[in-house]
C-alpha positions as CSV (number, residue, x, y, z in Angstrom):
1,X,0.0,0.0,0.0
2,X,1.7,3.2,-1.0
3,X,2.4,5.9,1.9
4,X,-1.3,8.5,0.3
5,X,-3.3,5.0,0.7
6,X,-2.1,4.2,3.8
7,X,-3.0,8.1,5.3
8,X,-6.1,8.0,3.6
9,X,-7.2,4.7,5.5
10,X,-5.9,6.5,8.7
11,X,-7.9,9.9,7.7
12,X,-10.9,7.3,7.2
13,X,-10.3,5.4,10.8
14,X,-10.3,8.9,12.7
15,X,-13.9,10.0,11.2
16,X,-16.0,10.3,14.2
17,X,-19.8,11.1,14.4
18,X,-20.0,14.9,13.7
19,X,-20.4,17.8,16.3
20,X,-19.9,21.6,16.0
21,X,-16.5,22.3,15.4
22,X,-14.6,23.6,17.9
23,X,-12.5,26.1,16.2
24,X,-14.1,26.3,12.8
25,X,-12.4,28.9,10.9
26,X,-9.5,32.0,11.2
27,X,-9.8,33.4,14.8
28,X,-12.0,31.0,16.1
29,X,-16.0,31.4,16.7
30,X,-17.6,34.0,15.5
31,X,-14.1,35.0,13.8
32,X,-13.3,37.7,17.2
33,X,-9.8,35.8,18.3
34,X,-11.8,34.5,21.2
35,X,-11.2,30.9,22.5
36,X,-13.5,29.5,25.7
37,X,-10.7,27.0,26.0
38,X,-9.2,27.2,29.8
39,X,-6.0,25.5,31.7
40,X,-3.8,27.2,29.2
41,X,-0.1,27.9,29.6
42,X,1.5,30.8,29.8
43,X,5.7,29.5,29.2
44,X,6.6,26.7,27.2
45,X,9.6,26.7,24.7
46,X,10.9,23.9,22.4
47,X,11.5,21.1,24.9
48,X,8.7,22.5,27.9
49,X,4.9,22.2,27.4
50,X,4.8,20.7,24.1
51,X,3.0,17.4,24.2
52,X,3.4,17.0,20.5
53,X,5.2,18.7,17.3
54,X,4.5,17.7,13.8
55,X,6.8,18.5,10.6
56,X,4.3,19.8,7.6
57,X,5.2,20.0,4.0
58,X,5.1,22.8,1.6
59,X,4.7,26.8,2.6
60,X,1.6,28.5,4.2
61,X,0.7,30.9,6.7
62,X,-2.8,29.3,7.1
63,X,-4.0,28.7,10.6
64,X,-5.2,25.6,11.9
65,X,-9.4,24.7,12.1
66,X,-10.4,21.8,14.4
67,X,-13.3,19.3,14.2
68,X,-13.5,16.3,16.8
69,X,-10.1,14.8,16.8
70,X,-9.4,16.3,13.5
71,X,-7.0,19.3,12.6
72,X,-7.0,20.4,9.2
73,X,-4.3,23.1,7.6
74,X,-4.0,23.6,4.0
75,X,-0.3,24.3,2.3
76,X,1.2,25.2,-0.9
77,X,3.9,23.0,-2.9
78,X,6.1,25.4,-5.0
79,X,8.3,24.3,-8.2
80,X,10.6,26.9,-9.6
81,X,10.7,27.4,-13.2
82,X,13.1,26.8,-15.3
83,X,15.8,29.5,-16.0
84,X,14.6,30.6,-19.9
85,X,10.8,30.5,-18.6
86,X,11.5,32.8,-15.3
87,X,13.6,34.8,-17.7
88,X,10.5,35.7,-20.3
89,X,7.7,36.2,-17.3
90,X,10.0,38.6,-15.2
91,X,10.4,40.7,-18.7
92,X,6.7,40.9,-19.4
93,X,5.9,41.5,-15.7
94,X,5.6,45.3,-15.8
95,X,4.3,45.0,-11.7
96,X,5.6,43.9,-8.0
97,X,9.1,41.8,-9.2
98,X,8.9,38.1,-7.0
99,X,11.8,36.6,-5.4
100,X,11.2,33.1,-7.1
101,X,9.2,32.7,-10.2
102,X,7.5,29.2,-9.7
103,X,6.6,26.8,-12.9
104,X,3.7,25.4,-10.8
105,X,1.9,25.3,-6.9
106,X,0.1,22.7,-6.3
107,X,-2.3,23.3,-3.1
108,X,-3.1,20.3,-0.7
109,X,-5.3,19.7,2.8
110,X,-3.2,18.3,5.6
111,X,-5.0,16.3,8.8
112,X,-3.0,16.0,11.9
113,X,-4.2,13.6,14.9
114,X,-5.1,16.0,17.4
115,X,-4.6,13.2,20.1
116,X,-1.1,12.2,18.7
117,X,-0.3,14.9,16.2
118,X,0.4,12.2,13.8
119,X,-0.1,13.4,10.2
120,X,-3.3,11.5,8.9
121,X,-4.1,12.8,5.4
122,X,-1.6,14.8,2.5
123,X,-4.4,15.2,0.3
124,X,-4.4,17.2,-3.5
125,X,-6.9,19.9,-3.6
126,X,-5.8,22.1,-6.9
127,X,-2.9,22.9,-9.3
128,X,-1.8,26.5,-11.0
129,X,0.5,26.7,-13.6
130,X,2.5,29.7,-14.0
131,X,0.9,31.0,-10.7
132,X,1.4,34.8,-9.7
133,X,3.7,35.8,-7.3
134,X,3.9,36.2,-3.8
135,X,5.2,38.8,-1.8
136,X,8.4,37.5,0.5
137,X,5.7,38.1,3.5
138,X,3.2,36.3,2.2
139,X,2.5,32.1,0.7
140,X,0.6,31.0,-1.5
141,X,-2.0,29.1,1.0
142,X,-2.2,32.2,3.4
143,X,-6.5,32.6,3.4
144,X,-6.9,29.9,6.3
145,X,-10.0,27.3,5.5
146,X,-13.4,26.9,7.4
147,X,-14.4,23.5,8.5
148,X,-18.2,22.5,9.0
149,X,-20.1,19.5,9.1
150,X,-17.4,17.2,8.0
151,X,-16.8,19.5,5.1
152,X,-13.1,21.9,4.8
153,X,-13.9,25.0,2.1
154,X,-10.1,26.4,0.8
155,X,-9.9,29.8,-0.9
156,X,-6.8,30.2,-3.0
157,X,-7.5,33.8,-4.1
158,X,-7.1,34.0,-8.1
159,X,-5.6,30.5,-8.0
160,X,-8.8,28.8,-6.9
161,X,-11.1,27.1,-4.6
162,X,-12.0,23.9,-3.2
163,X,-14.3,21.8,-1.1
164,X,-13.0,18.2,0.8
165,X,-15.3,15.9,2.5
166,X,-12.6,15.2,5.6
167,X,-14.9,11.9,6.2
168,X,-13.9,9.9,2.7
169,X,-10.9,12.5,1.9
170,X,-12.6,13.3,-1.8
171,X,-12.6,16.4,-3.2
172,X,-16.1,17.4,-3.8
173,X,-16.0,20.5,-6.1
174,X,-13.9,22.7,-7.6
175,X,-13.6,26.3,-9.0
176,X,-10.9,28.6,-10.8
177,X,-13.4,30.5,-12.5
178,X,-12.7,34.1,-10.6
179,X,-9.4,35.6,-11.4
180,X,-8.0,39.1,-10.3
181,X,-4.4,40.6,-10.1
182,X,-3.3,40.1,-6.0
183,X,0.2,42.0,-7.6
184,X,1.4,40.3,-3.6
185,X,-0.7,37.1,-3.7
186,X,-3.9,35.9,-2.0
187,X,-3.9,36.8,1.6
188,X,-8.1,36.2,2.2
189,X,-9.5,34.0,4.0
190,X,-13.3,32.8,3.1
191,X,-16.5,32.4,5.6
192,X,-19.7,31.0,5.2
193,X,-23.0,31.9,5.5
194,X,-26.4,30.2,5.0
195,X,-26.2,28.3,2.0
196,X,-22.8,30.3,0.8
197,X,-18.8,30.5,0.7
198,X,-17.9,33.8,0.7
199,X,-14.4,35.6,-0.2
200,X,-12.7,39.0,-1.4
201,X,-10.7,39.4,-4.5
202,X,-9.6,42.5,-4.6
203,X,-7.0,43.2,-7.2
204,X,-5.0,45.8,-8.9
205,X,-7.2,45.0,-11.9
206,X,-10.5,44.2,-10.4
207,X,-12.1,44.3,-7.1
208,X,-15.2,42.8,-6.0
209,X,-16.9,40.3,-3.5
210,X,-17.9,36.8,-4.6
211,X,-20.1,33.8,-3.2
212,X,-20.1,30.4,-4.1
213,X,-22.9,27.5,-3.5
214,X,-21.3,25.9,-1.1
215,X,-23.0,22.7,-2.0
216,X,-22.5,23.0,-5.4
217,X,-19.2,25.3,-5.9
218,X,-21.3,27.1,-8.7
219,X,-20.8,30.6,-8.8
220,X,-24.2,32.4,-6.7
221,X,-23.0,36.3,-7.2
222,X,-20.6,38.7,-7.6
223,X,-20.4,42.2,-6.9
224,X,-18.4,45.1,-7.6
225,X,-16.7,47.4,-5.3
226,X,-18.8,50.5,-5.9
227,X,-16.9,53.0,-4.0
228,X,-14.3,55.5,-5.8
229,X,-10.9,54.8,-5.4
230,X,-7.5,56.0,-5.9
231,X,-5.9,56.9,-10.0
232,X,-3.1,54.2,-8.8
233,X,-3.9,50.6,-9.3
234,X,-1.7,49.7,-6.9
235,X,-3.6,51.2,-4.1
236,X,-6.7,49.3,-4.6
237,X,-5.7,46.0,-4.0
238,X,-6.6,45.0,-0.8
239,X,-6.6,40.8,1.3
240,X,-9.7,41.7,3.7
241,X,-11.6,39.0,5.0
242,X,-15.7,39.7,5.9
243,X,-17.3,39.2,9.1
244,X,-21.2,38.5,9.4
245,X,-22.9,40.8,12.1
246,X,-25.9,41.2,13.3
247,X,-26.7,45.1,12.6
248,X,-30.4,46.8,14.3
249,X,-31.5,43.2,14.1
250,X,-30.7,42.4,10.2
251,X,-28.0,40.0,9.5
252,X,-25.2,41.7,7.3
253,X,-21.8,40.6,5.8
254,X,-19.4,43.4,6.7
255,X,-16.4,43.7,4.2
256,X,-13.6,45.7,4.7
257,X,-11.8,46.6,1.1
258,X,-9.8,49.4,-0.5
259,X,-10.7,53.2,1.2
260,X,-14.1,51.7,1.9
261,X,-16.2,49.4,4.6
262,X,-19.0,47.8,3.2
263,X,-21.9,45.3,3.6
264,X,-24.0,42.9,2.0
265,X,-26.7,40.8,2.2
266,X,-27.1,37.1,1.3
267,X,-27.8,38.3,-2.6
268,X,-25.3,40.3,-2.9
269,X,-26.7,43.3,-2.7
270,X,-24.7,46.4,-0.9
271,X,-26.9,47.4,1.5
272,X,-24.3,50.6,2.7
273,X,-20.6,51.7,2.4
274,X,-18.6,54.1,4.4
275,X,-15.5,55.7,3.3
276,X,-12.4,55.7,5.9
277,X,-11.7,59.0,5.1
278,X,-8.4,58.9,3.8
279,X,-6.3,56.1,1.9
280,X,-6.5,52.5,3.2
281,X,-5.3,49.4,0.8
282,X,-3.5,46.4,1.3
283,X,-4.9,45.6,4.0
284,X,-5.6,42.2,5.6
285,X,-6.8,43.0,9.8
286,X,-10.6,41.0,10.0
287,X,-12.5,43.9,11.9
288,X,-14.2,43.0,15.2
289,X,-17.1,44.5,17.0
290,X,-18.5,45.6,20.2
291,X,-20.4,48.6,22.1
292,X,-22.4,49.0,19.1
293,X,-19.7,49.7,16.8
294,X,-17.5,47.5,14.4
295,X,-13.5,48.5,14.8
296,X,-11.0,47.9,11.5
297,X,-8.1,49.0,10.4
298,X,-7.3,51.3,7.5
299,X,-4.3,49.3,5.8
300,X,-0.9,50.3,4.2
301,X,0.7,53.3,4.1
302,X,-1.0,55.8,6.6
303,X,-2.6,53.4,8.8
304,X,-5.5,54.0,11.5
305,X,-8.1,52.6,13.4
306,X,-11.5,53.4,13.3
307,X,-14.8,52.7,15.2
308,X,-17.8,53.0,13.6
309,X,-20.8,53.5,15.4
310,X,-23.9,51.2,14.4
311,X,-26.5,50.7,16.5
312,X,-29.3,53.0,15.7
313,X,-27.9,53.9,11.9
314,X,-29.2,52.4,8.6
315,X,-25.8,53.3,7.7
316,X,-22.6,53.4,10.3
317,X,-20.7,56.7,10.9
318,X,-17.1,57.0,12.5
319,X,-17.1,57.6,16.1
320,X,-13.6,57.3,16.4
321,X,-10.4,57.3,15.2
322,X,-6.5,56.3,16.4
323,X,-3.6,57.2,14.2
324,X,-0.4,55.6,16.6
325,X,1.0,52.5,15.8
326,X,-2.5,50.6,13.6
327,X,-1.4,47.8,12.1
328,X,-1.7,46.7,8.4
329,X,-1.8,42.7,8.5
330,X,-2.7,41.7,12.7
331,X,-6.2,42.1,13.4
332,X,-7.7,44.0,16.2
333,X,-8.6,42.3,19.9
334,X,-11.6,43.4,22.0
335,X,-12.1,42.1,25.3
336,X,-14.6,44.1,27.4
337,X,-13.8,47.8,26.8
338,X,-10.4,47.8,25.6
339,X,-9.3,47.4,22.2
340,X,-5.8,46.0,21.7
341,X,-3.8,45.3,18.8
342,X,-0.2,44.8,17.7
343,X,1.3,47.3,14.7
344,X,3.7,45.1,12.2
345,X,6.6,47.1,13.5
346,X,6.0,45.3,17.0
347,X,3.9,48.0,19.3
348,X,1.4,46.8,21.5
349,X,-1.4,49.4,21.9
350,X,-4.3,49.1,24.6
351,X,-7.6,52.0,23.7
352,X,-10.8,52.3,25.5
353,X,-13.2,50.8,23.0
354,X,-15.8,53.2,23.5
355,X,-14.3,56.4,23.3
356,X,-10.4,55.9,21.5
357,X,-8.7,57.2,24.6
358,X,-5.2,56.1,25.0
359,X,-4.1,53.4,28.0
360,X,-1.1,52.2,26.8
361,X,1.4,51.8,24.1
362,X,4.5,49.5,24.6
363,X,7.0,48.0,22.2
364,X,7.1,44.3,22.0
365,X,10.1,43.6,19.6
366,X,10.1,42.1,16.6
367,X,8.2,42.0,13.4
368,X,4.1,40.9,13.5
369,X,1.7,39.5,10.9
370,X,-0.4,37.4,13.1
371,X,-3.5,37.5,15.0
372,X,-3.8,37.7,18.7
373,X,-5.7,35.8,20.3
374,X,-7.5,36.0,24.0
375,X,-7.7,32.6,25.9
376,X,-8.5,31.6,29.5
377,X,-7.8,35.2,30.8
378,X,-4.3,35.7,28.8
379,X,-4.0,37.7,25.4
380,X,-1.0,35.8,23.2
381,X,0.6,37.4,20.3
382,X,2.9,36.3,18.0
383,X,5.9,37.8,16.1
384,X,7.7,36.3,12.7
385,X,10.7,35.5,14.6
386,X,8.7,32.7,16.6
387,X,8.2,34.9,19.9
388,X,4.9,34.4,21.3
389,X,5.0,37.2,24.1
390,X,1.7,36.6,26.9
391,X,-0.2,39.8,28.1
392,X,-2.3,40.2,31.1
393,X,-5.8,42.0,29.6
394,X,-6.4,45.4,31.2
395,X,-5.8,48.9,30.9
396,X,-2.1,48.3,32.6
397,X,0.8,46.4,30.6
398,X,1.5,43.3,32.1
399,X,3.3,40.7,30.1
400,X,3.1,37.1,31.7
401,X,5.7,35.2,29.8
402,X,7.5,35.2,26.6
403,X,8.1,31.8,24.4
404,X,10.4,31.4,22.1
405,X,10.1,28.4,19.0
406,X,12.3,27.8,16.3
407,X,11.0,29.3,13.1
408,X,8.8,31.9,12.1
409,X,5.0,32.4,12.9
410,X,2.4,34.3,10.2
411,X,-0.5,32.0,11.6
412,X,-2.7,32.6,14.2
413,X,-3.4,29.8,16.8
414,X,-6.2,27.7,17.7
415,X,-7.0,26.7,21.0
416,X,-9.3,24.1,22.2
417,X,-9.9,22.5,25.7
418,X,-6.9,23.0,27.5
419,X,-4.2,23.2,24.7
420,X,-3.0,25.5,21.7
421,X,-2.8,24.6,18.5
422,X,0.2,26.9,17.3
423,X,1.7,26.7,13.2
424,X,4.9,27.6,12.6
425,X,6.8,27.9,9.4
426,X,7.6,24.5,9.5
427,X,5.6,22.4,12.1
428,X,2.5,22.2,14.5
429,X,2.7,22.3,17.9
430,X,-0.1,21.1,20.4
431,X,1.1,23.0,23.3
432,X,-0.1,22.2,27.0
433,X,0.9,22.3,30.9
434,X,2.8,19.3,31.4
435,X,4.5,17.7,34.4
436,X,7.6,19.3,34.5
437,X,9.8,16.8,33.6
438,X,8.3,16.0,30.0
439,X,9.4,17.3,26.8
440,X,8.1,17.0,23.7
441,X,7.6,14.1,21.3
């Protein structure tokens, strides 16, 4: 039997009888970075707290989504082109110039045992030839997947999407009908709703928002940004990912793009759009909300923060706005009335929600593109260089621990019962208080 029969017989041993999943897509429940998993640590390190750690192939800065004893990831499998074939794409590329110039990428689903962390399933999903490239901060599986009801839904950006039953590891549909210039690759990461998969390309070229059938992978609508923006191509690209909300009582998919917040309802139609004010592209924060108003940040460039009051508008109007140290690719963290959030440069800013007034700003170190995530009472935060730095929530820095792991960390983490489920460049780590004489696996 050869090594893909013998992981799909595994993948078809570990299907259990389905419940909710646990963590089903980027940032956990509801998509706020909140996790009601408790008995988490606060240190660990290579050799301390780590009950398992498994190698994964390929490159991706998705995060990991959990059903039962399932983990899912997705990853990207890069061949270079040859010499004479990178040689006649860099000429005609008259945009961004990428480090490597790849000849194909195939994208594939990876299951890890959550009891074990063995890797269970390596399956194919999708191939591009001649792919676009990627910026050096960015892969070409960065949009993390959604899991639900024994199904995992992958968006590739331009490149693609696909749906895998994680029961019988077959690939139910495909679809690589909606292409638009990233000019840095995809960075968006899908969500459903109702009946539908729904994503953001917004390109250089083209931007709009797009749902799919999720049943079916059939295309249901697509609609154009409607908002004016910049002369510049370039500045109105953008890697958002939407958030449904429940707005004066009306469900509503709110979708951050290029200079603009908008939402949607399950048609497709735009139901309002508010402009930021200034220029905001490239960005890739998920906006959270609270207090009757939804918080986002602007993007590239001139960054900010804004809150936009809600409740009692048919159309949101800024309340607020912060303008020291926003961040262009971590999202925003609200627990009770503060707002915190991490700028890519490394500072750590805590605001009260409600009114934008300053509690803190301190400077972590190092460089960030993840997620934070709150957890049984603890606020973690990652940096590329593999520094997960713990803060104590309030309107008073307190940092708890800091963790150093080989590698580099883009993903944000998972975490479930009493254990984090934490990606790094190269490997998974299920992460855990342990007696403290054991070391990892």
């Amino acid at each position: 039997m050869n090594t893909s029969a013998i992981l799909l017989a595994s993948l078809v041993a570990l299907s259990t009888p389905l419940a909710a999943a646990e963590w089903p897509e980027w940032r956990g429940p509801g998509g706020q970075g909140h996790a009601r998993a408790t008995g988490l640590p606060a240190s660990w390190s290579e050799t301390r707290n780590v009950t398992w750690k498994t190698e994964l192939p390929g490159r991706a800065w998705s995060s990991p989504v959990i059903e039962g004893k399932q983990i899912w990831l997705t990853t990207a499998l890069e061949t270079p082109a040859k010499q004479e074939d990178a040689d006649r794409r860099l000429k005609a590329n008259t945009g961004n110039q990428p480090l490597t110039v790849l000849e194909q990428v195939a994208f594939r689903a990876l299951c890890v045992d959550r009891d074990t962390g063995r890797l269970t399933a390596n399956l194919p999903l999708l191939t591009a030839r001649e792919p676009q490239w990627v910026h050096a901060l960015n892969s070409y599986a960065s949009g993390t997947p959604v899991i639900e009801d024994g199904k995992l839904y992958c968006h590739f950006g331009a490149m693609g999407n696909a749906c895998l039953d994680t029961r019988t590891g077959k690939v139910l549909w495909t679809d690589t009908s909606l292409v638009v210039q990233h000019e840095n690759g995809p960075g968006s990461t899908p969500v459903l709703w109702k009946h539908l998969m729904v994503f953001h390309l917004d390109g250089s070229d083209r931007q709009f928002i797009a749902a799919l059938d999720k049943r079916t992978g059939k295309l249901a609508w697509k609609t154009p940004r409607s908002g004016d923006m910049d002369k510049n191509p370039q500045l109105r690209k953008s890697y958002g990912t939407p958030l449904v909300l429940t707005l004066n009582g009306k469900e509503q998919l709110v979708s951050p793009a290029s200079d603009w917040l908008y939402a949607y309802d399950d048609t497709g139609r735009e139901l309002w759009r508010v402009k930021y004010g200034q220029l905001g592209f490239s960005l890739t924060p998920r906006p959270v909300a609270g207090h009757g108003m939804i918080y986002l940040s602007t993007g590239f460039m001139k960054p900010q923060i804004l809150a936009l009051k809600h409740q009692g508008l048919e159309r949101p109007e800024i309340a607020w706005r912060f303008d020291k140290g926003a961040p262009t690719m971590p999202s925003p963290l609200l627990i009770g009335n503060e707002l915190y959030f991490a700028s890519d440069g490394g500072i750590f800013t805590c605001l009260d929600a409600r009114t934008g007034r300053e509690h803190y700003r301190e400077r972590l170190g190092g460089n960030y593109s993840a997620s934070p995530t709150f957890a049984d009472g603890k606020i973690y935060v990652h940096n590329r260089e593999g520094l997960t730095t713990v803060v104590k929530p309030g309107t008073k820095f307190a940092v708890l621990d800091k963790n150093q792991l080989p590698g580099k960390i883009f993903a944000s983490l998972a975490a479930v019962d009493h254990a984090l489920f934490l990606r790094t460049d190269t490997a998974l780590y299920r992460i855990e208080q342990q007696p403290a004489k054991q070391a990892a696996r």
